[in-house]
VOSE-58004 format. One line per 5 residues: number of its first residue (from 1); their letters; for each residue x, y, z of C-alpha. Coordinates in nm, 3 decimals, decimal comma. Each point is the difference from the previous one (the first is absolute). Layout:
NUM = A = X/Y/Z; ...
//
This chain:
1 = XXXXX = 12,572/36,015/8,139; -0,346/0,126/-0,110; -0,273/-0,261/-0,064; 0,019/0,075/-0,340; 0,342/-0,111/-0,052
6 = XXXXX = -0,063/-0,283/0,230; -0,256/-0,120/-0,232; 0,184/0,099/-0,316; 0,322/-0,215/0,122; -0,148/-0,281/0,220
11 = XXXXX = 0,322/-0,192/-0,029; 0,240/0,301/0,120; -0,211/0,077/0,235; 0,052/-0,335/0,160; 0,348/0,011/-0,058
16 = XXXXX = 0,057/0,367/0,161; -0,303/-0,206/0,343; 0,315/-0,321/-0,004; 0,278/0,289/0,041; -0,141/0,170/0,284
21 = XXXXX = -0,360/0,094/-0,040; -0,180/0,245/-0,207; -0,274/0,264/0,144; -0,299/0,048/-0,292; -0,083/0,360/0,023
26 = XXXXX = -0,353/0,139/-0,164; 0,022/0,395/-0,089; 0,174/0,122/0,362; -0,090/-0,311/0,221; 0,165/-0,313/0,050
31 = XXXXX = -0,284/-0,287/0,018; 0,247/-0,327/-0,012; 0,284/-0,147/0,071; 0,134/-0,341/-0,172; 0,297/-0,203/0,115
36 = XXXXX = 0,110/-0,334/0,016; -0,103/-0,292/0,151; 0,331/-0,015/0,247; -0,111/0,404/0,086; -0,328/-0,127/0,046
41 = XXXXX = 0,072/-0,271/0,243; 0,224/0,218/0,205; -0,238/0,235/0,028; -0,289/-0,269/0,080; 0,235/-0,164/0,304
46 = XXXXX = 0,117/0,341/0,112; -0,380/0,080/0,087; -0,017/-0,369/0,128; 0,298/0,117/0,214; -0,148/0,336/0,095
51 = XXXXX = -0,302/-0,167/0,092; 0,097/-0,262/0,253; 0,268/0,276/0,126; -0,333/0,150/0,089; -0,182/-0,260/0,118
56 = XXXXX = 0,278/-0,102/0,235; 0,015/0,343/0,116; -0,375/0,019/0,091; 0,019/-0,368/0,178; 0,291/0,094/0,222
61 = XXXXX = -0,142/0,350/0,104; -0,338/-0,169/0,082; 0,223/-0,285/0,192; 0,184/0,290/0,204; -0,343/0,136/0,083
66 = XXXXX = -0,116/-0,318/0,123; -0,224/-0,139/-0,294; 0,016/-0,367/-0,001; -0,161/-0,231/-0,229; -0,281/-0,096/0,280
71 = XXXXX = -0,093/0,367/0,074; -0,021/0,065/-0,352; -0,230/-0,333/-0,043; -0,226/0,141/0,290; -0,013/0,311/-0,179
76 = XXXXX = -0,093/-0,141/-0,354; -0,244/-0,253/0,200; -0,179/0,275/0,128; -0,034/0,207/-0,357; -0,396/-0,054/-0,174
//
């Protein structure tokens, strides 16, 4: 859907965002992307998900390496 016809038909615009989501192009480009708020949340607690998949990655790694919490303490102690 262009952005003109976005703002032309606000209300199917929303409609078409509650189906499945709706990209708003501009000449060749797409510049948005509207959905609904249960698309929205999954995509907010997917990145939740992807980021403490990450962070537990990096804290086990560092534990296998040897990096405890009083090594990194001594390490942040001795930081200006």
């Amino acid at each position: 859907m262009t952005v003109k016809e976005a703002k032309d038909s606000f209300a199917r615009m929303l409609e078409t965002a509650n189906r499945g989501g709706v990209v708003l192009r501009e000449g060749d480009k797409d510049i948005a992307a509207v959905v609904s708020v249960s698309d929205a949340e999954m995509i907010r607690n997917a990145k939740a998900l992807a980021v403490i998949k990450a962070r537990n990655e990096l804290a086990s790694n560092a534990q296998a390496k040897g990096l405890t919490e009083e090594i990194l303490a001594e390490i942040l102690a001795e930081r200006p």
